[in-house]
KOLLUM-671044 format. One record per atom (N, C-alpha, C): residue number from 0; residue in one letter; atom name; x negated, y negated, z. Coordinates in Angstrom, 3 decimals, always signed. Atoms other than C-alpha are relative to their C-alpha. Example, Ala and Ser with C-alpha at 12.3 -4.5 7.8 and 13.67 -1.06 7.14 Angstrom:
# residues 2
   pos   code   site       east      north         up
     0      a      N     -0.890     +1.190     +0.000
     0      a     CA    -12.300     +4.500     +7.800
     0      a      C     -0.900     -1.200     +0.000
     1      s      N     +0.820     +1.190     -0.060
     1      s     CA    -13.670     +1.060     +7.140
     1      s      C     +0.770     -1.090     +0.730
END
This chain:
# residues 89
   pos   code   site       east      north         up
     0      x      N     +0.454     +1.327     -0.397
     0      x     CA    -55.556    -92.831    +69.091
     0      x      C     +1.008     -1.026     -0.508
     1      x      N     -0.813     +1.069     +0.478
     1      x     CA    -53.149    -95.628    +69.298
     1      x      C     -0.349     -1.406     +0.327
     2      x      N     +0.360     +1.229     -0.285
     2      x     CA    -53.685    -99.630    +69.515
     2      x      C     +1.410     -0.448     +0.122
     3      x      N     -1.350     +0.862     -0.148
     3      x     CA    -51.472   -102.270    +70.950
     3      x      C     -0.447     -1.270     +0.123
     4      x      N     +0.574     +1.157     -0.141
     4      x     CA    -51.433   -105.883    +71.053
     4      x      C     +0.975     -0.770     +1.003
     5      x      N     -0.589     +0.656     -0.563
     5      x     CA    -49.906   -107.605    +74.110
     5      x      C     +0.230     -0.813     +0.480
     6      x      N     -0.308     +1.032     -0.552
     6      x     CA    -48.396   -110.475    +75.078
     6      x      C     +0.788     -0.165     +1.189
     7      x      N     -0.513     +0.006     -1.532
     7      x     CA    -47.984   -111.247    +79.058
     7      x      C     +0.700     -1.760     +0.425
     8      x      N     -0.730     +1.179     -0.186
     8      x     CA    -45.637   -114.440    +79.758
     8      x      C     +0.290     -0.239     +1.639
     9      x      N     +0.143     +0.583     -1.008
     9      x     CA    -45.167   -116.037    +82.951
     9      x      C     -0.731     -0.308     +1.222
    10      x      N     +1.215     +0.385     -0.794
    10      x     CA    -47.430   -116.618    +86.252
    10      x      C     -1.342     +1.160     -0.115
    11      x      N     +1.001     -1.072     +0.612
    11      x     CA    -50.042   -114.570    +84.469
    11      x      C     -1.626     -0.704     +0.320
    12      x      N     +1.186     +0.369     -0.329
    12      x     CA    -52.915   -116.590    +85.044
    12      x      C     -0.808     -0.732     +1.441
    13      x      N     +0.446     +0.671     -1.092
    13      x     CA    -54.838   -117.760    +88.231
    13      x      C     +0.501     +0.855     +0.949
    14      x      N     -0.552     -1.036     -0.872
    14      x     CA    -53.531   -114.696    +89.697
    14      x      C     -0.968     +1.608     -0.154
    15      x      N     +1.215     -1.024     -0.017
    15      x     CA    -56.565   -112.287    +88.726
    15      x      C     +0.478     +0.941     -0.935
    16      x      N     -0.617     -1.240     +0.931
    16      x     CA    -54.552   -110.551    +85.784
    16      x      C     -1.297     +0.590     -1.109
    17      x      N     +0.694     -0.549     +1.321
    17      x     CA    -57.166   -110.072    +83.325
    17      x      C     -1.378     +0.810     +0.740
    18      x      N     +0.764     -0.917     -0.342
    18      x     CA    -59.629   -108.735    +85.907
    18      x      C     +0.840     +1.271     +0.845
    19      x      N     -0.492     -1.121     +0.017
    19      x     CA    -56.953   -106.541    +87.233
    19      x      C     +0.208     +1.346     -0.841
    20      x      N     -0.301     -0.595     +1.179
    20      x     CA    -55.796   -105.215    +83.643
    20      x      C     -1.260     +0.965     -0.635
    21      x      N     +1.202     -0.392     +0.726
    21      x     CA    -59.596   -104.421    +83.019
    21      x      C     -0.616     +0.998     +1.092
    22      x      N     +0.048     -1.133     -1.000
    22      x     CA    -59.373   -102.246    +86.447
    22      x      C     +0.908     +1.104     -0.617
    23      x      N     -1.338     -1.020     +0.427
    23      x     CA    -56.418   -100.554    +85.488
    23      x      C     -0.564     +0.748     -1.309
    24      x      N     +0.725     -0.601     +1.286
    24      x     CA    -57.926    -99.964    +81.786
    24      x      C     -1.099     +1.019     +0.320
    25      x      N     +1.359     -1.172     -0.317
    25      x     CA    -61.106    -98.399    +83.171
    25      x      C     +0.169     +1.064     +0.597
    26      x      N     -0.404     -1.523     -1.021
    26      x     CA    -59.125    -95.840    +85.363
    26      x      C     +0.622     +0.716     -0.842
    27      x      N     -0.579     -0.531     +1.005
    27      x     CA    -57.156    -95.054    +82.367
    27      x      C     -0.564     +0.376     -1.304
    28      x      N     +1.051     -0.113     +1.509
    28      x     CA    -59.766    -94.778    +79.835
    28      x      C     +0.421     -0.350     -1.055
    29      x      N     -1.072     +0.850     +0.936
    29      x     CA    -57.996    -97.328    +77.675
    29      x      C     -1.416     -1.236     -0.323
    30      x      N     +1.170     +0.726     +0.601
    30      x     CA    -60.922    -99.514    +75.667
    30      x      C     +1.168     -1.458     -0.384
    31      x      N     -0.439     +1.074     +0.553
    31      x     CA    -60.012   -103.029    +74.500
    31      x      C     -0.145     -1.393     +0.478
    32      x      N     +0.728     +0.662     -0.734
    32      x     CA    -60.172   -106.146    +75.916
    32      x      C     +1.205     -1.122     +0.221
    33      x      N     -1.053     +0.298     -0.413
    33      x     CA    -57.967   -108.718    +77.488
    33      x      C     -0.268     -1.682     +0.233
    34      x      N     +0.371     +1.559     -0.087
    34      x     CA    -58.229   -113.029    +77.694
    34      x      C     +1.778     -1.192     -0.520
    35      x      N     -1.008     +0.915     -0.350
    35      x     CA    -56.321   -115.993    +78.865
    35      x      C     +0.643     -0.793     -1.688
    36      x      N     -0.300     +0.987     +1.116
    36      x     CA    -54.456   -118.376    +76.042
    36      x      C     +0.256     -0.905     +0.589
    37      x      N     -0.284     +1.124     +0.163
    37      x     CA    -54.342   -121.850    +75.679
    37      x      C     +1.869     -0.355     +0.348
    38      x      N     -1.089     +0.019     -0.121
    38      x     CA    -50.208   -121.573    +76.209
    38      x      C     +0.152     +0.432     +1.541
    39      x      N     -0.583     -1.007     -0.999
    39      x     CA    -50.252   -119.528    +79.752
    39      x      C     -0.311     +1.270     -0.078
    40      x      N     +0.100     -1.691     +0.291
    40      x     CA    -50.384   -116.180    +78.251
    40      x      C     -0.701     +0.531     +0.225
    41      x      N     +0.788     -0.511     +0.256
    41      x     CA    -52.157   -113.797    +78.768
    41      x      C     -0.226     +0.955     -1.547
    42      x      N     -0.373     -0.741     +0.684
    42      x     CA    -53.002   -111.864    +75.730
    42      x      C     -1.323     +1.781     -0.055
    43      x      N     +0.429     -1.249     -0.108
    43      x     CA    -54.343   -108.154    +75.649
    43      x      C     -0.787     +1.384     -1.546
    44      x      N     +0.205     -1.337     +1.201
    44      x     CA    -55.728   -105.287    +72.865
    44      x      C     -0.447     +1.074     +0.460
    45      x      N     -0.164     -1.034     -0.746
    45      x     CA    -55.471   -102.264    +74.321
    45      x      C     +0.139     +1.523     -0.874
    46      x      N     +0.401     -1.146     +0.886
    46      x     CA    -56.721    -98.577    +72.276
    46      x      C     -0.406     +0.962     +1.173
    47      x      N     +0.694     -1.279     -1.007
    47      x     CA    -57.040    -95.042    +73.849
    47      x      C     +1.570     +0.776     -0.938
    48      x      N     -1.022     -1.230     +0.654
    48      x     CA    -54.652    -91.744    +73.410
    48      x      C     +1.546     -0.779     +0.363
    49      x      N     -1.381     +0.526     -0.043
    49      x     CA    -50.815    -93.071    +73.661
    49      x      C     +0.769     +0.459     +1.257
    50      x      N     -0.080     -0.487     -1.491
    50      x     CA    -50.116    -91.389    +77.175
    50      x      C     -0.689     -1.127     +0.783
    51      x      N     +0.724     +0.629     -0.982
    51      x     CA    -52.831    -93.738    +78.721
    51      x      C     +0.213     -1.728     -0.037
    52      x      N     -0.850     +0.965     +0.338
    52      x     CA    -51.650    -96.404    +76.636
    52      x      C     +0.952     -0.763     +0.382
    53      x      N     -1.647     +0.472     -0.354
    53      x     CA    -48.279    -96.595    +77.408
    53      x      C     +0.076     -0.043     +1.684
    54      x      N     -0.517     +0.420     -0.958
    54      x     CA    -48.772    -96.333    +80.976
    54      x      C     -1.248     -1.167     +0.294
    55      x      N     +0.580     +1.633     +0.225
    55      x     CA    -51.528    -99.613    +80.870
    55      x      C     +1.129     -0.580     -0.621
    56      x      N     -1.193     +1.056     +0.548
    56      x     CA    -48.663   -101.459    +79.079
    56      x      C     +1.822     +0.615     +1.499
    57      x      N     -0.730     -0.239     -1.304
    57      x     CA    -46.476   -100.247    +81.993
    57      x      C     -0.167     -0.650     +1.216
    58      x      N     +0.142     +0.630     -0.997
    58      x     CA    -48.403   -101.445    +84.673
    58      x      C     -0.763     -1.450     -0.584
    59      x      N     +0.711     +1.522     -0.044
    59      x     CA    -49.338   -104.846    +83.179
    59      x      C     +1.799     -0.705     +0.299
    60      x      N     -1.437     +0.769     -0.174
    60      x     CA    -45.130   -105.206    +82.969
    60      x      C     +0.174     -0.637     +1.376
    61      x      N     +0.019     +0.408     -1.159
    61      x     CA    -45.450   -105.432    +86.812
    61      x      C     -1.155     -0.874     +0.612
    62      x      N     +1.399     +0.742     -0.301
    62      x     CA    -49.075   -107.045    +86.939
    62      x      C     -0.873     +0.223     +1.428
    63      x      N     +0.667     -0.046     -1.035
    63      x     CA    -51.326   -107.278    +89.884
    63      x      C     +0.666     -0.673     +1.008
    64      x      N     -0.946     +0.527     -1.046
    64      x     CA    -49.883   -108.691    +93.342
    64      x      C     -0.567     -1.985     -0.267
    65      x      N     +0.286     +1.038     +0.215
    65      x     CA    -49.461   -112.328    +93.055
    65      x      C     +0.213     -0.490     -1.827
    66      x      N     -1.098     +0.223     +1.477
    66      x     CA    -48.189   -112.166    +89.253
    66      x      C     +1.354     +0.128     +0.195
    67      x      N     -0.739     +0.206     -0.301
    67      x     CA    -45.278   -113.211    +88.253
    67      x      C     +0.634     +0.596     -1.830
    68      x      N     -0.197     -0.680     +1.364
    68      x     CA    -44.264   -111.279    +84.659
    68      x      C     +1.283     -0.392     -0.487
    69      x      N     -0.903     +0.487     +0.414
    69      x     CA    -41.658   -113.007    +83.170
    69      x      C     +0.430     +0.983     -1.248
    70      x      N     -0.245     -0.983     +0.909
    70      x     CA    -42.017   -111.023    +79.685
    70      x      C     -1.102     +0.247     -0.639
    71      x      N     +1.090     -0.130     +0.468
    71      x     CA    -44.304   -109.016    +78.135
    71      x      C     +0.470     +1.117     -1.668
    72      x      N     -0.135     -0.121     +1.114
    72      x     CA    -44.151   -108.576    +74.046
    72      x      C     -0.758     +1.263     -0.219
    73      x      N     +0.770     -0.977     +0.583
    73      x     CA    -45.820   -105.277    +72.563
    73      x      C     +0.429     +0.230     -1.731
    74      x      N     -0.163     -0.272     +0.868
    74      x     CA    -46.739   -104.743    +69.067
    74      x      C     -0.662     +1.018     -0.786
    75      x      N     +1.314     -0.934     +0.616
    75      x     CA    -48.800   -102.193    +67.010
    75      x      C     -1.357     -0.254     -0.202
    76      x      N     +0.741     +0.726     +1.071
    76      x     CA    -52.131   -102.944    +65.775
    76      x      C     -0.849     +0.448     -0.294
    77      x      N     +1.245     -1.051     +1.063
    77      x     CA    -55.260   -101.702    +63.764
    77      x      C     -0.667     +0.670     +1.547
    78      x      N     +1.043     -0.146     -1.140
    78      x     CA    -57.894    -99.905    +66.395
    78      x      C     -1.195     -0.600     -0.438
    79      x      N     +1.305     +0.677     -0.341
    79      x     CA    -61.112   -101.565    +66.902
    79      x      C     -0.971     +0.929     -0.083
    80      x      N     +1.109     -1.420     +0.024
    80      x     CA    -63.338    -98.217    +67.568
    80      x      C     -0.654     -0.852     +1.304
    81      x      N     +0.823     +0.766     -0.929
    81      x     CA    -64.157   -100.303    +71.133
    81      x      C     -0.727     +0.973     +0.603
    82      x      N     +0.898     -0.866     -1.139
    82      x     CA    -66.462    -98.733    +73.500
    82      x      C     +0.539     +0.406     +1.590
    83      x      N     +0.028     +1.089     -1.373
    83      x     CA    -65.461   -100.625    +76.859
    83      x      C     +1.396     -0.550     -0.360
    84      x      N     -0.965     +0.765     -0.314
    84      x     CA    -62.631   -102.723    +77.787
    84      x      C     -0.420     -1.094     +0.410
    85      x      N     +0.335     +0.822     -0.567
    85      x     CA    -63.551   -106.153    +78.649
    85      x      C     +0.704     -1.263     -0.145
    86      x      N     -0.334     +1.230     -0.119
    86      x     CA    -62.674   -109.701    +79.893
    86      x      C     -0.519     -0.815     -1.090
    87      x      N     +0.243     +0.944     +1.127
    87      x     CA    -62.895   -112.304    +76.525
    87      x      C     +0.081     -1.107     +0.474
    88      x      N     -0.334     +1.420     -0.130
    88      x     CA    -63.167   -116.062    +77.069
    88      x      C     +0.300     -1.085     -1.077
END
């Protein structure tokens, strides 16, 4: 079990990324949860086996159609023990 914490930079919002990301998560059995920032960003926390992981942080690099992914940061981070994956406000 690995955790990540990501940061999505450019036309990331108003483009359906965080209910995409939370499609993509649920097909991947990737728990965590995902919400807009005050800056643009989107930001992400994302836990499951490191295979399912890494390809959710793969397809957020390209985003949903109508994103525009300028850059997206990845860092380590504690796990949560989530259940679910869900949209945060």
């Amino acid at each position: 079990m690995v955790a990540r914490c990501v940061r999505v930079t450019g036309r990331v919002q108003g483009v359906f990324f965080r209910a995409w990301t939370c499609e993509q998560a649920q097909g991947l059995h990737v728990t965590g949860w995902v919400r807009n920032c005050p800056d643009g960003s989107v930001e992400a926390h994302v836990e499951g086996d490191e295979g399912s992981v890494e390809q959710l942080i793969g397809k957020m690099h390209d985003g949903p159609p109508g994103a525009q992914v300028a850059e997206l940061q990845v860092s380590d981070a504690s796990t949560e023990a989530l259940s679910s994956f869900e949209i945060r406000h």
